[in-house]
BADREN-281954 format. One line per field, with one value per residue (C-alpha): residue number from 0; residue in three letters; chain; y negated, x, z. Coordinates in nm, 4 decimals. Each point is the difference from the previous one (the first is absolute). Example, Ala and Ser with C-alpha at 12.3 -4.5 7.8 and 13.67 -1.06 7.14 Angstrom:
<robas>
k	(0,1) $
r	(ALA,SER) $
c	(A,A) $
north	(0.4500,-0.3440) $
east	(1.2300,0.1370) $
up	(0.7800,-0.0660) $
</robas>
This chain:
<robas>
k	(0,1,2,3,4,5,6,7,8,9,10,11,12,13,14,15,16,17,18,19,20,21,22,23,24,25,26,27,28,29,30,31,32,33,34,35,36,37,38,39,40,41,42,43,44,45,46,47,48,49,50,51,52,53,54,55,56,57,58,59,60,61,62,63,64,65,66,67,68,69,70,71,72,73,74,75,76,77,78,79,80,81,82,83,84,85,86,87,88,89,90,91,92,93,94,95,96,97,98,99,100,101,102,103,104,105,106,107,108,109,110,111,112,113,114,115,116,117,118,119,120,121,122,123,124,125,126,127,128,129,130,131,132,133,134,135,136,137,138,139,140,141,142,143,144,145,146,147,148,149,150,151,152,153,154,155,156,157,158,159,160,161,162,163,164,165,166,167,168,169,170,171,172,173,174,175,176,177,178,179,180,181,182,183,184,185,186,187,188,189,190,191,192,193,194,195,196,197,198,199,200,201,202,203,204,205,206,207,208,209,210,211,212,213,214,215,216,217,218,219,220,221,222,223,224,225,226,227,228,229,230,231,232,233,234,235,236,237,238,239,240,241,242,243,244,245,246,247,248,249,250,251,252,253,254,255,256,257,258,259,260,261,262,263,264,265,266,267,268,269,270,271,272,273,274,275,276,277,278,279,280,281,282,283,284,285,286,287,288,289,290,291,292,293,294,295,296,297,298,299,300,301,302,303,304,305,306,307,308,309,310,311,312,313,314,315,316,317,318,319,320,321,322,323,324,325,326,327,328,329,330,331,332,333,334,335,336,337,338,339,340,341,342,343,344,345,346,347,348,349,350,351,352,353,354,355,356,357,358,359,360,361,362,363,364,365,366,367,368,369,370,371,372,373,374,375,376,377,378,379,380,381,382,383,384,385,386,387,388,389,390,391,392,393,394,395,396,397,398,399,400,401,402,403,404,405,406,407,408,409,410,411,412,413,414,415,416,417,418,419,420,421,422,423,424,425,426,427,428,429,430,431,432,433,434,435,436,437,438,439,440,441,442,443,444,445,446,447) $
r	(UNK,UNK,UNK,UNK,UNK,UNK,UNK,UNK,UNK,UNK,UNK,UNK,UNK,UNK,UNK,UNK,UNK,UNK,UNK,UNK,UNK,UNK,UNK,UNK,UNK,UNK,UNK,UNK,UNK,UNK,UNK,UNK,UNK,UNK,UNK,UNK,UNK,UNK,UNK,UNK,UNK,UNK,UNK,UNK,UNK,UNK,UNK,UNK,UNK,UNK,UNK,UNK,UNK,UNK,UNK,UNK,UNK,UNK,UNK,UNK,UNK,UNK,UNK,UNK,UNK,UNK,UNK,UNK,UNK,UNK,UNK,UNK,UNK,UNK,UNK,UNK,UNK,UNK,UNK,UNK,UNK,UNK,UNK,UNK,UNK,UNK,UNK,UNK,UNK,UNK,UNK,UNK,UNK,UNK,UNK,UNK,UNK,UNK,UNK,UNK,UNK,UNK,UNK,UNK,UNK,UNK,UNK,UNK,UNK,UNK,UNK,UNK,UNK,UNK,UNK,UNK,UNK,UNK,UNK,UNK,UNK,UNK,UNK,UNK,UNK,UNK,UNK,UNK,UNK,UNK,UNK,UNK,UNK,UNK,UNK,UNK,UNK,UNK,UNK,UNK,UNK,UNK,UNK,UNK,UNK,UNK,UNK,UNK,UNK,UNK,UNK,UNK,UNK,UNK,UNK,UNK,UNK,UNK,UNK,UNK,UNK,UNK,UNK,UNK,UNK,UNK,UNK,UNK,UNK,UNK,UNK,UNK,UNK,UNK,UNK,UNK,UNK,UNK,UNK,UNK,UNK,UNK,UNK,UNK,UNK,UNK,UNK,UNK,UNK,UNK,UNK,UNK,UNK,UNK,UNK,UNK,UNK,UNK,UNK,UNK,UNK,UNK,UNK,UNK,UNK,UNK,UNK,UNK,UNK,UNK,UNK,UNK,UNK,UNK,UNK,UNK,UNK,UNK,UNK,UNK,UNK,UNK,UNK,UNK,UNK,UNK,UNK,UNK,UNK,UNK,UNK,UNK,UNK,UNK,UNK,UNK,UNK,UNK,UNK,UNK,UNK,UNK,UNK,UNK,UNK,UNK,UNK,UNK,UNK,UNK,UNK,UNK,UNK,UNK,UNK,UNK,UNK,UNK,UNK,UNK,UNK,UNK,UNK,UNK,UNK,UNK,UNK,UNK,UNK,UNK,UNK,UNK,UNK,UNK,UNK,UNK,UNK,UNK,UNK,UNK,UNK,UNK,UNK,UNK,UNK,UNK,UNK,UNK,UNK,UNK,UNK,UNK,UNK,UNK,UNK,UNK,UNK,UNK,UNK,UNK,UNK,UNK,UNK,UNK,UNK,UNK,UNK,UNK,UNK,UNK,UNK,UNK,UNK,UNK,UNK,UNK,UNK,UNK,UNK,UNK,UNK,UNK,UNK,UNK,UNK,UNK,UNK,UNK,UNK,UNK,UNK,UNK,UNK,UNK,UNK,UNK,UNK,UNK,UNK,UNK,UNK,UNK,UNK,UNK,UNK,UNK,UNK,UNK,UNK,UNK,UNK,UNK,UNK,UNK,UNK,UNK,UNK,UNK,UNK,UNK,UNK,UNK,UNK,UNK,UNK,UNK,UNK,UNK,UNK,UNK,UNK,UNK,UNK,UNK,UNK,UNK,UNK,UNK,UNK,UNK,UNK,UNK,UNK,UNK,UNK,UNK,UNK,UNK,UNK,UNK,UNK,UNK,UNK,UNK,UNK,UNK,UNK,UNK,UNK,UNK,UNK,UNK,UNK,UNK,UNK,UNK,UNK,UNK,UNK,UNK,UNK,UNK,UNK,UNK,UNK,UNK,UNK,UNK,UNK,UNK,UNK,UNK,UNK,UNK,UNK,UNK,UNK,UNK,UNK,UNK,UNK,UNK,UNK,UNK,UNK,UNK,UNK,UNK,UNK,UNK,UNK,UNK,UNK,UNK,UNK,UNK,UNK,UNK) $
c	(A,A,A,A,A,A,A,A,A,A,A,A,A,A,A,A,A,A,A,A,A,A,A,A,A,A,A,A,A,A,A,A,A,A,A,A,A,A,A,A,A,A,A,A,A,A,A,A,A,A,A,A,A,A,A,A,A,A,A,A,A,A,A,A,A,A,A,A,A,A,A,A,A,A,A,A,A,A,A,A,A,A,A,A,A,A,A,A,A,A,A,A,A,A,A,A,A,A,A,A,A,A,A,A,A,A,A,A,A,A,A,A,A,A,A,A,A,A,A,A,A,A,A,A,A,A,A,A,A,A,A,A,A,A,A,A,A,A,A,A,A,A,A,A,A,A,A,A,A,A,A,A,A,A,A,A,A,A,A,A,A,A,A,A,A,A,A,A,A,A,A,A,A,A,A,A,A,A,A,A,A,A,A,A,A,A,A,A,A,A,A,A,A,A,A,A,A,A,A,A,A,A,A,A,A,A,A,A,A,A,A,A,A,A,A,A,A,A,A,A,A,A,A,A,A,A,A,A,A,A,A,A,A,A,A,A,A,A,A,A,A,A,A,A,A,A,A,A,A,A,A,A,A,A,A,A,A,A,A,A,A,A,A,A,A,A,A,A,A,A,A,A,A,A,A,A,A,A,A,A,A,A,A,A,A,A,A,A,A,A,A,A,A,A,A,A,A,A,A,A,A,A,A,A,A,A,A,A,A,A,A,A,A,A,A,A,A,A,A,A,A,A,A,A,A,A,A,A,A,A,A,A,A,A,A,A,A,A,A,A,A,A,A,A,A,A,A,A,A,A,A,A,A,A,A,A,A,A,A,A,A,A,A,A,A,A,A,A,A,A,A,A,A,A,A,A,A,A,A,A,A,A,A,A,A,A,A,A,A,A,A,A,A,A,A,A,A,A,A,A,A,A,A,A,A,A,A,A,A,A,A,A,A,A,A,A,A,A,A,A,A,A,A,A,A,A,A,A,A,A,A,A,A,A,A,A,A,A,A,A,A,A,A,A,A,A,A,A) $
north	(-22.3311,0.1779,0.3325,0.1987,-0.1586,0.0345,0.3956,-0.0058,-0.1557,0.2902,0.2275,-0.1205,0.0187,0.3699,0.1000,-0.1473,0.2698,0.2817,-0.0513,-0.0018,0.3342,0.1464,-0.0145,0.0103,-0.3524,0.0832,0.2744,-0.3199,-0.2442,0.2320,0.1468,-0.3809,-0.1216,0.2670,-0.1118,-0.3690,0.1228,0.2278,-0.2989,-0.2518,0.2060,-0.1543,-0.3931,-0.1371,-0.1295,0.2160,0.2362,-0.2897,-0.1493,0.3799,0.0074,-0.3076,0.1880,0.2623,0.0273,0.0637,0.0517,0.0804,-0.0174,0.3542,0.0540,-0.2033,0.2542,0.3219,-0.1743,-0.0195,0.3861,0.0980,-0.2762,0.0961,0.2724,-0.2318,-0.2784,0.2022,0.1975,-0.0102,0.0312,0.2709,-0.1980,-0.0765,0.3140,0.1522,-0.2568,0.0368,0.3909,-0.0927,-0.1786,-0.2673,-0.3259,-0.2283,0.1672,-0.3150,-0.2505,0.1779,0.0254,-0.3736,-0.0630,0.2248,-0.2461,-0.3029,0.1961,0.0334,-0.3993,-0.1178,0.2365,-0.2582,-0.2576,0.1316,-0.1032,-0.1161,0.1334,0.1642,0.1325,0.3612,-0.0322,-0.1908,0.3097,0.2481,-0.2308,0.0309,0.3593,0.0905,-0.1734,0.0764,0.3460,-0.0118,-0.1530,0.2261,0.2756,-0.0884,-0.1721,-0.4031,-0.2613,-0.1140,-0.2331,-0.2339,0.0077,-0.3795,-0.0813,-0.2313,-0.0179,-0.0585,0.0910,0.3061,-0.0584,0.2583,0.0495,0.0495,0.3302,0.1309,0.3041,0.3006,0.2210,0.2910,0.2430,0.0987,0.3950,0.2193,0.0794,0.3526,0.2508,-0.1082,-0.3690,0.0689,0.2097,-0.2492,-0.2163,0.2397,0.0538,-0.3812,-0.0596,-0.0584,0.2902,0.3011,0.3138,0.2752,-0.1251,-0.0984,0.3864,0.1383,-0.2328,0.1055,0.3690,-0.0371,-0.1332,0.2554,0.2619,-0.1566,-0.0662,0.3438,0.0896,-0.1929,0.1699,0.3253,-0.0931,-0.1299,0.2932,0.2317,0.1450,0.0906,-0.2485,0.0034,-0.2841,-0.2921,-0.1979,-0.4022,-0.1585,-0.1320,-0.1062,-0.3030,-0.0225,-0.2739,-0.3412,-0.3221,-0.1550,0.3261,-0.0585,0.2406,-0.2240,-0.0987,0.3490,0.0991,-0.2200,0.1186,0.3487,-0.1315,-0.0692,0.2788,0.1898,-0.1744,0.0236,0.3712,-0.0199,0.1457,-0.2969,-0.2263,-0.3233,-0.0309,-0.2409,-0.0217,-0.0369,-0.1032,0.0608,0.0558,0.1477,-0.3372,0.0488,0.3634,0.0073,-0.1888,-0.0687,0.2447,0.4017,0.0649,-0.3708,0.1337,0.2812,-0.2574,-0.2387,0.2355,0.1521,-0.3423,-0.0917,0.3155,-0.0523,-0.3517,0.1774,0.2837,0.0547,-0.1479,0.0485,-0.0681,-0.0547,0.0075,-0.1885,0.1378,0.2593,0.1647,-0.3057,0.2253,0.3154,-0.1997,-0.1343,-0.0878,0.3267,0.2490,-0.0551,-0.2671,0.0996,-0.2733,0.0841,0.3675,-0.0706,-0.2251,0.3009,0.2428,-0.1933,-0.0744,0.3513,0.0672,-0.3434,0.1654,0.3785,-0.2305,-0.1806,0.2187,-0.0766,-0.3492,-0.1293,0.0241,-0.1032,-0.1397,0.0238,-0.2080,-0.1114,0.1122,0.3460,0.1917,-0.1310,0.1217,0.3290,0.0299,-0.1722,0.2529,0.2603,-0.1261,0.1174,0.3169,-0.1707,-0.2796,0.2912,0.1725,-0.3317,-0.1486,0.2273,-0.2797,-0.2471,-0.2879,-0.0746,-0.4486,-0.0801,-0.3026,-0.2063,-0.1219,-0.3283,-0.0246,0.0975,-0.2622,-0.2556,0.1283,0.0052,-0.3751,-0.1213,0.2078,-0.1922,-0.2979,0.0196,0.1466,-0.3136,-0.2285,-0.1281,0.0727,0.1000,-0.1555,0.2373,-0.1785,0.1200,0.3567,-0.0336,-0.1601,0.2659,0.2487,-0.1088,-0.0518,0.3930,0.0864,-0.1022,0.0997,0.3052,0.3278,0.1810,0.1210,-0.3468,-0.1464,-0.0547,0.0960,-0.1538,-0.2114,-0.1592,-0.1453,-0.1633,-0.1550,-0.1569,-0.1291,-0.1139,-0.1803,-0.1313,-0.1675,-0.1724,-0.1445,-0.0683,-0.2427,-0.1587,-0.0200,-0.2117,-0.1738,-0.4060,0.1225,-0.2158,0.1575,0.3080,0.1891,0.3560,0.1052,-0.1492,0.1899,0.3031,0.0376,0.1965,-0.1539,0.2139,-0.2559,0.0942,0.3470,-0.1232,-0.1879,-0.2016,-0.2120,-0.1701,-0.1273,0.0721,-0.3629,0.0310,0.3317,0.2159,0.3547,0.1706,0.0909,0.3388,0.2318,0.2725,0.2746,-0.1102,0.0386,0.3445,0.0298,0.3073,0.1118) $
east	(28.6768,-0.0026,0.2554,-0.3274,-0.1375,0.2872,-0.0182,-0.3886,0.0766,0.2360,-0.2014,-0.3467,0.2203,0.1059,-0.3560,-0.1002,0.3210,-0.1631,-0.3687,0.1488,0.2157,-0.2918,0.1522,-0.2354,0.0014,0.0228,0.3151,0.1756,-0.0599,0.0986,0.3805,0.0775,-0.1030,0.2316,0.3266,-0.0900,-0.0051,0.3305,0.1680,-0.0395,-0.0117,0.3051,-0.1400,-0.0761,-0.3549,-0.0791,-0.2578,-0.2226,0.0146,-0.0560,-0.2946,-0.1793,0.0253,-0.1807,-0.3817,0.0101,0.3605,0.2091,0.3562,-0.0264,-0.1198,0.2717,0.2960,-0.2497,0.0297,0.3652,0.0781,-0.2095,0.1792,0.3493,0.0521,-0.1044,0.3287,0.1739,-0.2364,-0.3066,-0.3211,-0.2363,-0.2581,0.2916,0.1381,-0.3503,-0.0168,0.3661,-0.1096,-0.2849,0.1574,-0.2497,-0.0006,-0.0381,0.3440,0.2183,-0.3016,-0.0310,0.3717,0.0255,-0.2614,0.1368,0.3152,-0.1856,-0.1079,0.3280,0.0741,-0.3668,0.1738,0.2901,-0.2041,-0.1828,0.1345,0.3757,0.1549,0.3051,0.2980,-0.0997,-0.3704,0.1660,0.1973,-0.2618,-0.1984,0.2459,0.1017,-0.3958,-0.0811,0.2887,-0.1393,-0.3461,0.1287,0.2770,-0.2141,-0.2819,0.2750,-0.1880,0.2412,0.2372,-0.1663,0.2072,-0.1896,0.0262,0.2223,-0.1752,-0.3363,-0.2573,-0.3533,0.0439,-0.1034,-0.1067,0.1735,-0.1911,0.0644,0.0244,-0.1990,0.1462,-0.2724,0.2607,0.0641,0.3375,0.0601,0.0102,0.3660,0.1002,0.1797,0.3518,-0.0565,-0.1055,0.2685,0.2571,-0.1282,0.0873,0.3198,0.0689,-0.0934,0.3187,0.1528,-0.2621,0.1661,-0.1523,-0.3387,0.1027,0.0574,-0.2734,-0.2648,0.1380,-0.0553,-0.3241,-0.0616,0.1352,-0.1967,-0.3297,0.0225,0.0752,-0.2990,-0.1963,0.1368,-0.0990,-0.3341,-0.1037,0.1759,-0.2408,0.2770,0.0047,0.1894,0.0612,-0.2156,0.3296,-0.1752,0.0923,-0.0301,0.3722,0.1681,0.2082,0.2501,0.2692,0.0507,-0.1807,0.0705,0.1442,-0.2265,-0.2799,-0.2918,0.1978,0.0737,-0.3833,-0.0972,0.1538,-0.0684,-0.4297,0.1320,0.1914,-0.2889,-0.2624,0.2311,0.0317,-0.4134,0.0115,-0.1438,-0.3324,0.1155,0.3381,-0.0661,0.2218,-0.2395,0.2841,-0.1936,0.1098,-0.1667,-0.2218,-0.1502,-0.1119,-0.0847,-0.3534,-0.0742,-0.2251,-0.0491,-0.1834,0.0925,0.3425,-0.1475,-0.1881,0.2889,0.2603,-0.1837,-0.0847,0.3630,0.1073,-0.3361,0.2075,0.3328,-0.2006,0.1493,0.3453,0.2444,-0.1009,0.3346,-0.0553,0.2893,0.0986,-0.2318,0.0553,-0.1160,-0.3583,0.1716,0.2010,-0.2540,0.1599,-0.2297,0.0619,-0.3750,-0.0484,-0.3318,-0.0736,0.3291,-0.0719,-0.3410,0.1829,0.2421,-0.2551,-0.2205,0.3137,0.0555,-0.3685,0.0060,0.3555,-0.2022,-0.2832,0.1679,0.3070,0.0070,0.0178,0.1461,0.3771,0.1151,0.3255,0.0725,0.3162,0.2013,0.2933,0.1415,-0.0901,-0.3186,-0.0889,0.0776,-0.2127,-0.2868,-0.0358,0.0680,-0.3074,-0.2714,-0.0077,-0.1937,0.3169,0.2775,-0.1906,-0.0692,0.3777,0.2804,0.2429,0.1873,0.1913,0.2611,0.0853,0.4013,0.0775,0.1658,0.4055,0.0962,0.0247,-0.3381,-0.1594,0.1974,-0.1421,-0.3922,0.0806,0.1127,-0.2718,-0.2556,0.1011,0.0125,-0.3795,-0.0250,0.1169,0.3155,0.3304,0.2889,0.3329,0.3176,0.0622,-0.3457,0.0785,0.3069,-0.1907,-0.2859,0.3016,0.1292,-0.3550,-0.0188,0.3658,-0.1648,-0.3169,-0.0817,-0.1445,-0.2781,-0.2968,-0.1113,0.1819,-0.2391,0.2432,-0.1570,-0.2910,0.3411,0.1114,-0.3589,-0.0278,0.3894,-0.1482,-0.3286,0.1622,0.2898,-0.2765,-0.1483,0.3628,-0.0099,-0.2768,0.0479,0.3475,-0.0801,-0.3127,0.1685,0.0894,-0.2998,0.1237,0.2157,0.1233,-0.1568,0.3693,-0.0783,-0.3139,0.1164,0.3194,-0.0351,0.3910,0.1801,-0.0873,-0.3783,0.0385,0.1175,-0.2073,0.3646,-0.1059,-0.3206,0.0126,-0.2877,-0.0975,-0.0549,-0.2125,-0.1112,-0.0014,-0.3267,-0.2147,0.0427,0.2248,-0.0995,0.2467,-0.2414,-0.3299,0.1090,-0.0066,0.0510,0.1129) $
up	(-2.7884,0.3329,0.0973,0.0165,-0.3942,-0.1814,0.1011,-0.0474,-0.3952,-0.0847,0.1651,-0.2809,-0.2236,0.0460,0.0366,-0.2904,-0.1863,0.2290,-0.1275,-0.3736,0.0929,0.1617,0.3582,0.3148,0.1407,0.3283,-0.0920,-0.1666,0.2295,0.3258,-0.2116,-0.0595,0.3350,0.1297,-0.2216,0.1264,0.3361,-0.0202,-0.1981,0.2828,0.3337,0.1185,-0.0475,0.2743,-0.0269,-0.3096,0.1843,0.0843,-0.3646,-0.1344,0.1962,-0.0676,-0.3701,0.1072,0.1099,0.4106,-0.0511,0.3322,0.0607,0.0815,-0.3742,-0.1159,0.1490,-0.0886,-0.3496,-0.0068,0.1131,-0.2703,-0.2695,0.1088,-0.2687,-0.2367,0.0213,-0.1670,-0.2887,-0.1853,0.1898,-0.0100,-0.2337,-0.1878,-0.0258,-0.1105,-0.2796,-0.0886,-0.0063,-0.2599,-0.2210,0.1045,-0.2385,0.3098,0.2285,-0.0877,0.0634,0.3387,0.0420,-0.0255,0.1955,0.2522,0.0015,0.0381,0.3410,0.0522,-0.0282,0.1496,0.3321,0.0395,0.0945,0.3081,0.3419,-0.0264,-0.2899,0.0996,-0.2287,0.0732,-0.1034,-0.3329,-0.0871,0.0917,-0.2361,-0.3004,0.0342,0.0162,-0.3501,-0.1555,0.0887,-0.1656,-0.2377,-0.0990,-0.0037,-0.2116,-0.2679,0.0799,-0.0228,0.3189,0.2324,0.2459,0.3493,0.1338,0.2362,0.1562,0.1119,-0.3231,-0.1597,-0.1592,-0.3447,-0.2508,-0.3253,-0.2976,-0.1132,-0.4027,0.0547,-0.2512,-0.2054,-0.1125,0.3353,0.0971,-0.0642,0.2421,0.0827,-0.0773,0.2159,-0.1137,0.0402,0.3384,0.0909,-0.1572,0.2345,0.2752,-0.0956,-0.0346,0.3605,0.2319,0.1695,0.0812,-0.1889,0.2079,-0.0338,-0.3759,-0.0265,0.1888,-0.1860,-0.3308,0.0917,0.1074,-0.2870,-0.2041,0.2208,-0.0461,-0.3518,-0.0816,0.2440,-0.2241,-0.3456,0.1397,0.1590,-0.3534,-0.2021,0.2075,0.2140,0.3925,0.2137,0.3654,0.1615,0.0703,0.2287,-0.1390,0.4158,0.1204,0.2761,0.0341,0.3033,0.0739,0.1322,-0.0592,-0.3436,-0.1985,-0.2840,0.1013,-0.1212,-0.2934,-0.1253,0.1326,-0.2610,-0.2718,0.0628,-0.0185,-0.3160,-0.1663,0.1827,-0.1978,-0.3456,0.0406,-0.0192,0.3755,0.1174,-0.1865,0.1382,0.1840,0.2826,0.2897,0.3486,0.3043,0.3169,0.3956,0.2995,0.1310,-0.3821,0.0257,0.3564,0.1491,0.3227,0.0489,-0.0177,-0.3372,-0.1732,-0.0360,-0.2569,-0.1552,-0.1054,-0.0556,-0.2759,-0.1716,0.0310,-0.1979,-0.2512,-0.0444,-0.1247,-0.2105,-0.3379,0.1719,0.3280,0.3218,0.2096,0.3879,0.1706,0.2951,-0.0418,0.3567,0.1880,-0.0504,0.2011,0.2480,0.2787,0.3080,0.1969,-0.2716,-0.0990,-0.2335,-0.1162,-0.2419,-0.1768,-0.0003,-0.1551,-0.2912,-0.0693,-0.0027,-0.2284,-0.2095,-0.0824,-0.0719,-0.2313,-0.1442,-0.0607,-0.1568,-0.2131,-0.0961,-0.3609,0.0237,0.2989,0.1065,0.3796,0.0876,0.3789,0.1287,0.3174,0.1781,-0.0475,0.3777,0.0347,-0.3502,0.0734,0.2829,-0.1608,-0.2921,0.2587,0.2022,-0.2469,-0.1749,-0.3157,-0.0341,0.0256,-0.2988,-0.1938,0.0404,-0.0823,-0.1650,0.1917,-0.1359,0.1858,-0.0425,0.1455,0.1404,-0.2928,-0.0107,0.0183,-0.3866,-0.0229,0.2122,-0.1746,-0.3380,0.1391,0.1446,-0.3873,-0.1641,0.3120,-0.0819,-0.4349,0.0720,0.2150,-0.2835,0.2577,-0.0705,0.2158,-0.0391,0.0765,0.3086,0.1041,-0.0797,0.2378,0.2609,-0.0245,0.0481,0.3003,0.1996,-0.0755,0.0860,0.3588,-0.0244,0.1930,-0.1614,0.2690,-0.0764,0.0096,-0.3063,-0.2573,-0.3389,-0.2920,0.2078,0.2082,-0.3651,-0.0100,0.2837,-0.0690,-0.3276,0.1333,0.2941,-0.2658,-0.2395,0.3162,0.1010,-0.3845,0.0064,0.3076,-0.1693,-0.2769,0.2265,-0.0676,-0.4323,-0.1459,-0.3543,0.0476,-0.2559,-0.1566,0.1252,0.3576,-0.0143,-0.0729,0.1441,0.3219,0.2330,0.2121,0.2835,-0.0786,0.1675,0.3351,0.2703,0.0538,-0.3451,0.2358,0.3149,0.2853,-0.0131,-0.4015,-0.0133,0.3337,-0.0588,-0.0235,0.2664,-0.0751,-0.1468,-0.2200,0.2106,0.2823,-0.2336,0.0096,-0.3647,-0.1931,-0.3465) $
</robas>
């Protein structure tokens, strides 16, 4: 079977899982296009196979597709998420079929180690979060081939406040924004006791701000706070909707109204979280009157909707500042700030073991030690990307993996776990064995 058939067969077969759950075709098939496309940007080739997948596809389509996959490597997707949010009988079926995706997008172009990784890390993600059994992504070039899949008639329960915020607490590092999430919890909840005793309370407006570096855990914690949100009956459905600027904004005066407000009618009943929200205020003139139009039509959509729709902004710390600053609506909408630190070196060692367990690899100590020293010269700017820097290491360590054990006709379930210290260095492959991808993700320019 062709590059371009083995990604059409797992993409039938997740349509058929969206039809069951109810899930436009069109939303389904665009999300996992995207993942395919963020998976195996860096193959060289892949954008041509991609688009022969795709009715009047265009290379041009194929990168659009991967800026808007990228968030997506790494955690559920949106139609995921929704389902996950619903309790939905069908969110393992999709999950799986999300990771079969995930494989069917090592096969376009030439598979490289990177796109392998991304590949692994990404179902290991869906997966993970909808509780479906662990997939291994090929690494090598195959039809993706859908597993049958035991569908489950008894719903999972909705988690309650304390599970939620156990989760919270058992994420690495984070203790300000540990402590500030637990108060606003406390804050709201006794807002709520009052409102429904038939006492006066002060209007605590539920809108935050996230500032910090890339990879401090902003979407992670974003999503849990949909959650407790939803368990504390503030919320009806507890969906987390990750958008940027290029999906608010149109390319024309008016448009940009139109599909701002069906992007926040998409997260109503959950969180919408803008990343890097002031990429609307900050036009090169001063006058960026598409983005104006999306914040203004934000904070009508926020008045509108004010009972059942929280917003998340994020980015880096200065620009923030000035962004709420630039409106008078946001400054009276978002009065808390977050503040996300840069994690220690103990930290990122503990999200790169908890990566990989989720990933179904396993680190030996010599790999710990090895992880150590690549951040002991690492250097910590704005740039560094914290928690997504751990990812990449794994995802470009299970590619190294693969082509590792490439000549093992029968390895070993140790051999395919077992992530080597010489699996996190380039210095374990030589440039005639593997080139290095076409493109970086530091030159992607992408963001946490």
């Amino acid at each position: 079977m062709s590059s371009a058939g083995g990604l059409q067969e797992a993409l039938s077969a997740l349509l058929t899982v969206a039809a069951r759950a109810g899930v436009a075709e069109e939303t389904a098939r665009t999300e996992a296009l995207s993942l395919a496309a963020a998976l195996a940007e860096s193959a060289p080739g892949a954008s041509a196979d991609w688009a022969k997948a795709v009715p009047d596809g265009t290379t041009q389509d194929f990168f659009d597709a991967a800026v808007r996959g990228r968030r997506w490597r790494g955690a559920p997707t949106a139609v995921l998420t929704e389902l996950i949010a619903n309790s939905s009988v069908e969110k393992a079926a999709y999950a799986e079929a999300l990771a079969e995706v995930a494989s069917a997008a090592c096969t376009l172009g030439e598979p490289t180690m990177r796109v392998v990784g991304n590949a692994s890390v990404a179902a290991a993600a869906q997966l993970q979060a909808a509780g479906a059994r662990p997939l291994q992504v090929a690494p090598t070039p195959t039809a993706a081939t859908p597993q049958p899949v035991e569908e489950k008639a008894v719903e999972v329960p909705q988690k309650t406040v304390e599970e939620l915020l156990g989760e919270l607490d058992g994420l690495t590092g984070l203790a300000r924004v540990k402590q500030e999430v637990h108060r606003q919890v406390a804050v709201l909840r006794v807002e709520k006791l009052r409102a429904e005793a038939g006492l006066k309370s002060p209007t605590i407006t539920r809108h935050l701000v996230f500032v910090g570096n890339p990879g401090t855990g902003k979407t992670t914690v974003a999503r849990l706070v949909s959650g407790i949100y939803k368990a504390l009956g503030l919320l009806s459905k507890g969906q987390l909707i990750e958008v940027d600027r290029s999906e608010l904004v149109a390319g024309y005066l008016g448009q940009t109204a139109t599909k701002t407000a069906e992007v926040v009618a998409s997260a109503a009943g959950g969180v919408l979280f803008i990343d890097e929200a002031y990429s609307l205020t900050a036009g090169d003139t001063g006058a960026d009157q598409y983005g104006r139009e999306a914040v203004d039509t934000l904070v009508k959509e926020m008045e509108d909707r004010r009972d059942d729709l929280v917003v998340i902004v994020a980015g880096y710390p200065e620009p923030m500042e000035a962004f709420i600053a630039a409106n008078p609506g946001l400054a009276s909408r978002f009065r808390t700030t977050i503040e996300f630190e840069n994690y220690s070196d103990d930290e990122l060692t503990d999200i790169l073991a908890g990566l990989t367990e989720a990933a179904d690899y396993e680190l030996v100590p010599e790999s710990l030690e090895k992880f150590r020293e690549i951040l002991a010269v690492t250097p910590r700017d704005s740039s560094f990307g914290n928690g997504r820097f751990a990812r990449n290491v794994l995802e470009a360590a299970i590619g190294r993996h693969a082509w590792r054990l490439r000549d093992v006709t029968a390895p070993t379930t140790d051999q395919l776990r077992q992530i080597l210290a010489a699996d996190l260095t380039e210095d374990s492959l030589t440039t005639e064995e593997e080139p290095p991808p076409a493109v970086t993700e530091d030159e992607q320019g992408e963001q946490a």
